[in-house]
C-alpha atoms as one frame of an Amber mdcrd trajectory, in Angstrom:
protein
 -29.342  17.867  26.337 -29.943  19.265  30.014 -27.145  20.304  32.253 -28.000
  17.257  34.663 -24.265  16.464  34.143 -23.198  19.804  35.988 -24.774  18.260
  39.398 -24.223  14.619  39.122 -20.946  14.278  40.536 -20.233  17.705  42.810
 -17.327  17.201  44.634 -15.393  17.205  41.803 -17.483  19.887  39.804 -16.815
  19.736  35.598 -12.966  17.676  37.055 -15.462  14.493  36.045 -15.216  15.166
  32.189 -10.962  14.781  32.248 -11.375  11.480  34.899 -10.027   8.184  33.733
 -12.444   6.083  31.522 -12.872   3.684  33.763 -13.536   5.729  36.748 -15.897
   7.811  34.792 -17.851   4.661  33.706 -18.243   3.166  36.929 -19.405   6.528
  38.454 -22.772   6.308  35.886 -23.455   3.236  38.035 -26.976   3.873  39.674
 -27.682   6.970  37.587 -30.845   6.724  35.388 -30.708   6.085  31.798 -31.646
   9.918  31.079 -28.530  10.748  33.627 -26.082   8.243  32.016 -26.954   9.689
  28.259 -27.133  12.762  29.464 -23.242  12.346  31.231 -22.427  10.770  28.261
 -23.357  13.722  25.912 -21.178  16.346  27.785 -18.185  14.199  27.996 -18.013
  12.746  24.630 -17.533  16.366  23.713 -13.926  16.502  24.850 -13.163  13.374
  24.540 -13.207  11.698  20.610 -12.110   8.394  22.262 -14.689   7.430  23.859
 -17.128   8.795  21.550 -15.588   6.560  18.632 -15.610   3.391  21.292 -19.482
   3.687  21.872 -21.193   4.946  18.726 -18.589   3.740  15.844 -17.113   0.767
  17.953 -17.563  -1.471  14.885 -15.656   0.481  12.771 -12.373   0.370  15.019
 -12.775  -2.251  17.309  -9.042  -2.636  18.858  -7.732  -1.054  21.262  -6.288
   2.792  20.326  -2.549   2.860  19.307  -0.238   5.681  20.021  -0.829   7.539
  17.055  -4.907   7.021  17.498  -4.350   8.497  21.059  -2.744  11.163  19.993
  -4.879  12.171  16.853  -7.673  11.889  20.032  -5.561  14.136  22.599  -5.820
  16.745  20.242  -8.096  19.940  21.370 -11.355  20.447  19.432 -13.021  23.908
  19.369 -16.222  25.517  17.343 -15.074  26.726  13.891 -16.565  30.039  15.049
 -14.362  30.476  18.200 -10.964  29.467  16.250  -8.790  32.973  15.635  -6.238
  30.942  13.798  -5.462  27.968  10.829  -3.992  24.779  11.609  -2.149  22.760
   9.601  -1.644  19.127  10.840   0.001  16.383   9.124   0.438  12.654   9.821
   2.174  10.178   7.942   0.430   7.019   9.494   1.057   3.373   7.902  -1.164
   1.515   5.901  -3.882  -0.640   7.955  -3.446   1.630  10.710  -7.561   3.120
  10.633  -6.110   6.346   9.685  -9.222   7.328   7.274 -11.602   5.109   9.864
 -10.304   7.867  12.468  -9.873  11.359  10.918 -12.184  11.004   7.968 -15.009
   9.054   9.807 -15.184   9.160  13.586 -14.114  12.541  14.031 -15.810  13.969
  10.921 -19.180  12.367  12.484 -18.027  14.041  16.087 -17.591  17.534  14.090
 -21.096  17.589  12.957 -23.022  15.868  15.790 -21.856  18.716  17.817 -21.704
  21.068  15.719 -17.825  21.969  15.762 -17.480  22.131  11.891 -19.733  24.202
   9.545 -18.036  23.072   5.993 -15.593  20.009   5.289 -14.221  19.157   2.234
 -12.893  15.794   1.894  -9.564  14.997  -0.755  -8.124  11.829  -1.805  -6.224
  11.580  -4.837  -8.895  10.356  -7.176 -12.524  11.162  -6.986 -13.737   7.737
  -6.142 -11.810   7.399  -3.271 -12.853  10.919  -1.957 -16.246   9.781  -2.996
 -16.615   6.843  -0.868 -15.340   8.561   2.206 -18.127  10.860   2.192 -20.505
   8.644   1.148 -19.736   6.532   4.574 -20.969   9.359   6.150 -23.704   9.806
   4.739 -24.715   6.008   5.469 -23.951   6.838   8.961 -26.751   9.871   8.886
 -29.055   7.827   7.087 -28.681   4.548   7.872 -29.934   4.210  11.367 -30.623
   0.574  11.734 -26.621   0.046  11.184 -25.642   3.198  13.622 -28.980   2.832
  16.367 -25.850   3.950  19.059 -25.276   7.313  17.114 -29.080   7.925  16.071
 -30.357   7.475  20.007 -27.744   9.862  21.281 -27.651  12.298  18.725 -30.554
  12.092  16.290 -33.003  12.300  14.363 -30.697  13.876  11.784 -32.059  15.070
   8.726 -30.026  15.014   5.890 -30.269  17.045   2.578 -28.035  16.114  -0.520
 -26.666  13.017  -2.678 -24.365  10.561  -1.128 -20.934  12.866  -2.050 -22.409
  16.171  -1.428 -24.638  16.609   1.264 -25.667  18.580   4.866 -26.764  17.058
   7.431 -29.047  18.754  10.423 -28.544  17.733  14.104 -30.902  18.410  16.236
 -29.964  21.358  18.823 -26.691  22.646  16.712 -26.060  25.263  13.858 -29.513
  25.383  11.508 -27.310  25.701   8.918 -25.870  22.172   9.386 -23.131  20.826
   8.697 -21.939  20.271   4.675 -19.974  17.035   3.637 -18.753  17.769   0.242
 -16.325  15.574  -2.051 -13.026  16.609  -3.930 -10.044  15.097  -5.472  -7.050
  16.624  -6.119  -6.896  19.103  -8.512 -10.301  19.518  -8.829 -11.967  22.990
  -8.294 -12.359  23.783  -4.712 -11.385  27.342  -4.477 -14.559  29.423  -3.895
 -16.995  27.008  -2.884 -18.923  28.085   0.283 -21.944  26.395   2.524 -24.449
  29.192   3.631 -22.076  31.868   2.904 -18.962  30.285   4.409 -16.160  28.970
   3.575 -14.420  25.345   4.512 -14.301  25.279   8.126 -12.094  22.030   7.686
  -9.966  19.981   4.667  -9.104  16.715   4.861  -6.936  15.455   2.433  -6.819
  11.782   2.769  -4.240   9.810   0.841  -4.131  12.654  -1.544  -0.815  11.073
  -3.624  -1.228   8.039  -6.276   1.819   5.774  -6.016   2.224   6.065  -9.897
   1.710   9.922 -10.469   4.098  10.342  -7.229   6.687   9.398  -9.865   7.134
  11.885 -11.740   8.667  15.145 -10.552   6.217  17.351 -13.187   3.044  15.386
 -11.161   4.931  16.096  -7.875   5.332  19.690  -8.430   1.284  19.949  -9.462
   0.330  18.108  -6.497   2.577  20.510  -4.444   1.449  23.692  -6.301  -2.704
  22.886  -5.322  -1.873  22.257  -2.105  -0.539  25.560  -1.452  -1.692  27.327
  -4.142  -5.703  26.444  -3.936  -6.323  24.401  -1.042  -4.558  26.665   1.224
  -6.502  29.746  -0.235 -10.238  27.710  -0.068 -10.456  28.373   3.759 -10.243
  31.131   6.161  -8.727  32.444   9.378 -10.754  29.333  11.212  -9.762  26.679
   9.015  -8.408  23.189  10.273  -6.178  21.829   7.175  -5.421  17.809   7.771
  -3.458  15.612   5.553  -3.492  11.482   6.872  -1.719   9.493   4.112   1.678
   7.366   3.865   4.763   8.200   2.328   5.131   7.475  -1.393   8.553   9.232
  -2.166  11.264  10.987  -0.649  10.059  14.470  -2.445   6.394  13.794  -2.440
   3.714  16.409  -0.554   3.489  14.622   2.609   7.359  13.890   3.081   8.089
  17.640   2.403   5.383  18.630   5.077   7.325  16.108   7.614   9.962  18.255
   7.094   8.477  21.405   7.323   8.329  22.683  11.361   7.230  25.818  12.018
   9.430  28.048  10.307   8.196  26.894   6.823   4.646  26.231   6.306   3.618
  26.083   9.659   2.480  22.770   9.570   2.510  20.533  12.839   3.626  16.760
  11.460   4.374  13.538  12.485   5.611  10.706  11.374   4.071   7.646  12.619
   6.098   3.844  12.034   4.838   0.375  12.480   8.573  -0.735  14.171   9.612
   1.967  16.529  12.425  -0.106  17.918  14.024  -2.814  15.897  14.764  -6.425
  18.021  18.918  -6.364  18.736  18.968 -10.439  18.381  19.656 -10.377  14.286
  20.735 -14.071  14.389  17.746 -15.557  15.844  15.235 -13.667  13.261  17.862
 -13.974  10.565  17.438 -18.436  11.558  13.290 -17.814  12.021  13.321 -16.239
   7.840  15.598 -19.481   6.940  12.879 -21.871   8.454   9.864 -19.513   6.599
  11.327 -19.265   3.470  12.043 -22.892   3.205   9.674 -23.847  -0.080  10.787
 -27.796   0.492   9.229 -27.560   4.145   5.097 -28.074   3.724   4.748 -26.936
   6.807   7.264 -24.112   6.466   4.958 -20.933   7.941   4.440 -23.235  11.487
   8.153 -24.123  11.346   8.897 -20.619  11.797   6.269 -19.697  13.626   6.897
 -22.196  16.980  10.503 -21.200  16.367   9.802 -17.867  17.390   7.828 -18.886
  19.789  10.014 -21.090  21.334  12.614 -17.664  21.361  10.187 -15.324  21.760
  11.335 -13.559  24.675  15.418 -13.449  23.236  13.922 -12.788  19.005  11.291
  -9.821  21.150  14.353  -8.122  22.851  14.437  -4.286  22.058  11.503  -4.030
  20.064   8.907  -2.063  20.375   5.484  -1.630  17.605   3.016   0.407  16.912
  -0.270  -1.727  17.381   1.023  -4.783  18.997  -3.381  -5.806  19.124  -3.071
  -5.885  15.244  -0.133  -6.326  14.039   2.523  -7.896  16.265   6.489  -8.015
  15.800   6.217 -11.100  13.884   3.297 -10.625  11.819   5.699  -7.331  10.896
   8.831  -9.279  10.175   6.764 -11.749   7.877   5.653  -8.838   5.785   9.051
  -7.324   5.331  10.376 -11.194   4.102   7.427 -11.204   2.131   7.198  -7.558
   0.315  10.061  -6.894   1.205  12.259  -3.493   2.093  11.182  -0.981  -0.561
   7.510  -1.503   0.368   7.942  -2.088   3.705   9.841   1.007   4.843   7.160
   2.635   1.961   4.139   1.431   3.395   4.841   0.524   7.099   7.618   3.155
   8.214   6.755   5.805   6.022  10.295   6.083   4.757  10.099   5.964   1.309
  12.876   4.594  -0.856  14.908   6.933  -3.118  13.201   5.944  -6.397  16.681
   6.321  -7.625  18.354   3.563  -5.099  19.674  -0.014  -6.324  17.182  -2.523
  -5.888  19.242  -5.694  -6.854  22.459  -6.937  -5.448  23.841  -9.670  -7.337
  26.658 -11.075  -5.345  23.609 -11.799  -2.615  21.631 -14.021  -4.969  21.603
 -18.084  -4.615  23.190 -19.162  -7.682  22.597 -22.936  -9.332  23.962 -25.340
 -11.732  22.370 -26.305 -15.012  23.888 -28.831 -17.196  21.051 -29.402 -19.748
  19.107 -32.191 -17.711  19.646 -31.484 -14.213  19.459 -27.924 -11.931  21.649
 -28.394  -8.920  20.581 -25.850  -6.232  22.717 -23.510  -3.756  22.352 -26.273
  -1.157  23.432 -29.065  -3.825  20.070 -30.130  -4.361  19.262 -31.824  -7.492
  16.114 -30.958  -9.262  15.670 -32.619 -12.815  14.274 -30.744 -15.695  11.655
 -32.970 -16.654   9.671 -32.724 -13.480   9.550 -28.695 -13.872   7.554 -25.734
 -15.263   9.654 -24.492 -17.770   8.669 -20.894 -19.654  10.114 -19.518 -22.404
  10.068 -15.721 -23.481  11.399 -13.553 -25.385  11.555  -9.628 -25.639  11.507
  -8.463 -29.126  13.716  -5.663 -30.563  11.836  -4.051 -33.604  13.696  -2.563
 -35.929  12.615   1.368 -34.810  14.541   0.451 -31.369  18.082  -0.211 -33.169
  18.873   3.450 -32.721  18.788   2.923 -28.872  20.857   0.427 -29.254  18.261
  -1.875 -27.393  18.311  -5.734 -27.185  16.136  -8.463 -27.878  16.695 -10.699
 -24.708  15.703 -14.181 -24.496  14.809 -15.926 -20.836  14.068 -19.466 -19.869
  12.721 -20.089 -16.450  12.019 -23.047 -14.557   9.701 -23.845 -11.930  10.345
 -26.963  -9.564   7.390 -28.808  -7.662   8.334 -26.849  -4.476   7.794 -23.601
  -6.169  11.435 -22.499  -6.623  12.079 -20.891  -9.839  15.571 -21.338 -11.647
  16.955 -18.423 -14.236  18.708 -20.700 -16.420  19.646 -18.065 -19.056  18.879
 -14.653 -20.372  20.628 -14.239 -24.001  20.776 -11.055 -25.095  21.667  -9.525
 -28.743  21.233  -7.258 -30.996  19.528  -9.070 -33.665  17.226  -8.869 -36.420
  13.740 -10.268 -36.601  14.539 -13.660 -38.435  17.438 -14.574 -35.652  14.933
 -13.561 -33.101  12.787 -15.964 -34.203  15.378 -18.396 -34.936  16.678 -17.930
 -31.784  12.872 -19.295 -30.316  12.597 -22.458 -32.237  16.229 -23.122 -30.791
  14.762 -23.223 -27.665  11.869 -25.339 -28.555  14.015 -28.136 -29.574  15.772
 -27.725 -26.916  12.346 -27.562 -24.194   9.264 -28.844 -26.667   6.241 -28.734
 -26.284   6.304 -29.271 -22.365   7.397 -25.244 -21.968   5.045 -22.419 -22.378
   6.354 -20.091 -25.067   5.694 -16.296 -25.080   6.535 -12.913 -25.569   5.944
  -8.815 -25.357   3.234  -8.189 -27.741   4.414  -4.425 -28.412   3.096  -4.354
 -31.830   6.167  -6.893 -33.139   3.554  -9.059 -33.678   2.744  -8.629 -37.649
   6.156  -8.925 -38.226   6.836 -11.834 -35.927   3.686 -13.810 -36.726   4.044
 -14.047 -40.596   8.059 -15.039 -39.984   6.829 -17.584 -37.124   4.499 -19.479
 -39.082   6.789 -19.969 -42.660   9.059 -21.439 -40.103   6.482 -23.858 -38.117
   5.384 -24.621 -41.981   8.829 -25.260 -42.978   9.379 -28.008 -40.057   5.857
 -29.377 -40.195   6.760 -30.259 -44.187  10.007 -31.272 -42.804   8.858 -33.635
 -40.516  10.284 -32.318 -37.821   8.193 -31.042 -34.446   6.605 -28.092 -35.166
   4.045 -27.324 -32.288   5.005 -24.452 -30.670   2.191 -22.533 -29.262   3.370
 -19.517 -28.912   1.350 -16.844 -27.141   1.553 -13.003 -27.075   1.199 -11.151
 -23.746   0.651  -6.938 -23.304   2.410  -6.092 -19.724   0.219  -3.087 -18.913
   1.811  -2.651 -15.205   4.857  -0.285 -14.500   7.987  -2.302 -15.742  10.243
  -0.976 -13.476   7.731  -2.235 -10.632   7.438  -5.254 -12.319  11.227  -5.856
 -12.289  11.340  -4.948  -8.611   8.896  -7.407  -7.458  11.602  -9.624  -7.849
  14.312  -8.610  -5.221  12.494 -10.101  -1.773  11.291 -13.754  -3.589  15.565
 -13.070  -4.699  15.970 -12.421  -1.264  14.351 -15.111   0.311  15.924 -17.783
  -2.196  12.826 -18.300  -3.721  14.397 -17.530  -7.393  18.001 -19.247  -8.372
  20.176 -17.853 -10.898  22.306 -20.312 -12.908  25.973 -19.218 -12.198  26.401
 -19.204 -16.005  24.287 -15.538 -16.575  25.605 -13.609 -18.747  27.800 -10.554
 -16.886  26.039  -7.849 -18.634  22.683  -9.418 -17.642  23.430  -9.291 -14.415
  24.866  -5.761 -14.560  21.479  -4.391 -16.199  20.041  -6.242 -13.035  22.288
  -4.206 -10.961  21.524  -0.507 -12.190  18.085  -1.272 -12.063  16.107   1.391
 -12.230  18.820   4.043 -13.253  20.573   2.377 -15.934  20.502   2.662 -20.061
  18.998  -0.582 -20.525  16.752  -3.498 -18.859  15.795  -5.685 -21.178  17.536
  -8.325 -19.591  15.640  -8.446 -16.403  12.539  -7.378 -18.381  12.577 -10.702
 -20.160  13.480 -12.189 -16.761  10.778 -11.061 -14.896   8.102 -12.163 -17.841
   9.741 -15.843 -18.214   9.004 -15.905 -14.547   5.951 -14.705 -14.495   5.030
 -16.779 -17.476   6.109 -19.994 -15.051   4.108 -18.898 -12.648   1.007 -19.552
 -14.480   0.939 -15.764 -16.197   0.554 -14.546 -12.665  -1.770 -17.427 -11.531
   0.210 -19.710  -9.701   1.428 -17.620  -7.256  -0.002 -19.030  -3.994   3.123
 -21.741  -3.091   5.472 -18.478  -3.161   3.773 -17.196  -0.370   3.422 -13.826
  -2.063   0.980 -11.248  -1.418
């Protein structure tokens, strides 16, 4: 570019580059289209804002939030001029365009003028590192979706596949600039783009939410972080880690607490609610209305409830991104998901893994006398127009040494989408009660309930049992058609206990008052205690009512 800029505005000399937006927009007015690129070029050097806002403005359309700002306040300078590392973290919540910003916008900045040589790109698998730098790429290559960027800054010329690849911009480095993929632990160490080494990391959501976990996976995710991606760089390197807090001892929450004196990491922690509203009642009236299953209308109830109280229910609070995601559209996703995955997800304060989930004595409890449920609110719901599930979680015979049960669960489902735990029998019982204990409940339910259960490999043994008995009724005379279905649970159980506590919290689910007290105590050390096959066959009865995870839409779950 020339240095036209340098003359176009001198009474204020280079002051022009650090005006307001605004002011420095409507000074280009009456410049020619070579001055305005030209005035463009210099100050889109210092300033990543506007640079994202005219050449990736479809990417992150909204306005920036606090965190974006200051991710985009942050000094840039040549990898060959930096004397030092740095080591910045942010913990950022999900949907906030942290990847859009620091492993897209700035990443094309970096190259475009020229201030990285090398960047290596982390996520936690290889796809997802994959894909990051394979938007890139498309941005390099695909000029009809990017004219903006190509007009400015073009013609590039890239060399290399969609993962791995350098691209050339005209008046920077020769060498180019070299966009390479990694996940984590995956070899890094070493690798080098015309003789040097990574001039930048970026480790983008580098933690899985199932490995975080375990304390073994943990301690390897901790150990390449310092151990190899620390030692890939040198004394220019820029080390940045965007991602959301998994666990109260995972990588990124030990960097949040790590200031200066440990690993000299600058961190921040970044939360969707950054004041909570001081009117509890109001919002605690607005969930009552939303949660309300017998209201059609129940989401618009709410909603012109808050906002006919908008301005008492807003009092004290203060968000993030109010353009995207506004107080209420927050509240409504902490009813829905709720606290775990909220504070998880949205305030990056991860729940101890160890913490109760459940508390019992909060629950809505019914009445069941055989033919009729009577709600909390003394609503009567009668069996016969419900969803009703049956399922049972076998013991096998290898599991009587951990003293395990075989539980039992029937769950109903009214028209409104409630679901009512009527009962969760557990024993330690052999295969032919087990059994027994099923065809109990079919003439009990018929052939109007779905019938299942954990197919764990008890199946051989069950199936052979199940069908002398259907054979012994059918020659009986008796009813006998009990379809009876075997279901593999491949997600986390723990996880898939726990998805019950906000639909308990919202009084979506009912227990029946008559639950057995050990039941409810195994529902109560959830996920630290000796035994959960209670709620385990809880959880599949209701999911089993639900459609097998189909008929889910009514509950307003996500």
């Amino acid at each position: 570019m020339s240095a036209a800029p340098l003359s176009l505005f001198p009474s204020d000399g280079l002051d022009w580059i650090r005006w307001p937006v605004d002011r420095f927009l409507d000074a280009l007015e009456g410049l020619t289209e070579e001055e305005v690129g030209d005035a463009l070029y210099v100050r889109c050097r210092s300033d990543l804002g506007l640079f994202g806002a005219l050449y990736c403005g479809e990417r992150l359309p909204l306005p920036y939030n606090a965190f974006h700002l200051d991710v985009i306040s942050r000094e840039k300078r040549k990898w060959e001029e930096r004397e030092q590392i740095q080591r910045v973290a942010d913990a950022a919540p999900r949907g906030n365009a942290k990847s859009t910003l620091e492993s897209y916008i700035s990443l094309i900045h970096d190259a475009v003028y020229g201030l990285e040589i090398f960047v290596g790109l982390i996520s936690t698998t290889y796809d997802l590192s994959e894909d990051l730098v394979s938007d890139l790429h498309a941005a390099f290559t695909q000029r009809d979706q990017h004219d903006a960027l190509h007009a400015a800054y073009g013609p590039f010329r890239v060399v290399g596949g969609k993962t791995d690849f350098t691209v050339h911009v005209p008046g920077q480095d020769p060498r180019g600039t070299r966009f390479s993929a990694y996940s984590f632990g995956g070899s890094i160490r070493g690798s080098k783009h015309a003789g040097v080494r990574f001039s930048k990391i970026v480790i983008d959501d580098g933690e899985h939410p199932e490995k975080v976990r375990s304390p073994t996976q943990r301690g390897k995710t901790w150990d390449y972080l310092t151990k190899d991606i620390l030692k890939a760089g040198d004394r220019f390197t820029v080390y940045r880690v965007v991602g959301t807090v998994l666990h109260p001892d995972s990588m990124l929450s030990r960097l949040l607490s790590n200031g200066p004196g440990g690993l000299g990491w600058r961190s921040t922690r970044w939360q969707s609610v950054i004041q909570w509203p001081t009117n509890a009642d109001l919002w605690r009236e607005c969930r009552e209305l939303w949660s309300d299953l017998t209201d059609p209308h129940r989401e618009d109830t709410a909603r012109r409830y808050y906002l006919r109280n908008r301005a008492a229910m807003d009092a004290g609070a203060s968000v993030l991104w109010p353009q995207k995601e506004s107080l209420y559209d927050l509240q409504l996703m902490l009813w829905t998901d709720g606290a775990a995955s909220f504070n998880s997800e949205k305030q990056n304060e991860a729940t101890d893994p160890e913490r109760q989930i459940f508390y019992p004595e909060r629950w809505r409890r019914c009445t069941f006398d055989g033919v009729t449920i009577t709600t909390s609110t003394g609503r009567p719901v009668h069996l016969s127009t419900c969803e009703v599930a049956v399922w049972l979680d076998p013991r096998a015979s290898e599991q009587a040494s951990r003293r395990d049960f075989s539980a039992l669960a029937v769950a109903a489902r009214d028209s409104h989408g409630y679901v009512y735990l009527l009962s969760v029998d557990m024993r330690r019982d052999d295969v032919n009660s087990q059994i027994g204990r099923l065809w109990a409940a079919y003439d009990i339910y018929t052939g109007r309930a779905r019938y299942g259960y954990e197919d764990n490999g008890f199946q051989v043994l069950m199936g052979s049992e199940f069908e002398r008995i259907r054979e012994e009724r059918q020659r009986e005379g008796r009813s006998y058609a009990c379809h009876l279905q075997g279901h593999t649970s491949t997600k986390n159980k723990i996880d898939r206990i726990a998805s019950l506590a906000p639909r308990l919290d919202n009084g979506w689910i009912e227990v029946v008052d008559t639950i057995p007290a050990d039941v409810v105590e195994q529902f109560r050390q959830i996920p630290t205690g000796a035994h959960d096959d209670g709620p385990d066959a809880a959880e599949r009865a209701i999911w089993l009512v639900d459609g097998g995870g189909s008929a889910r839409a009514s509950l307003g779950i996500r």
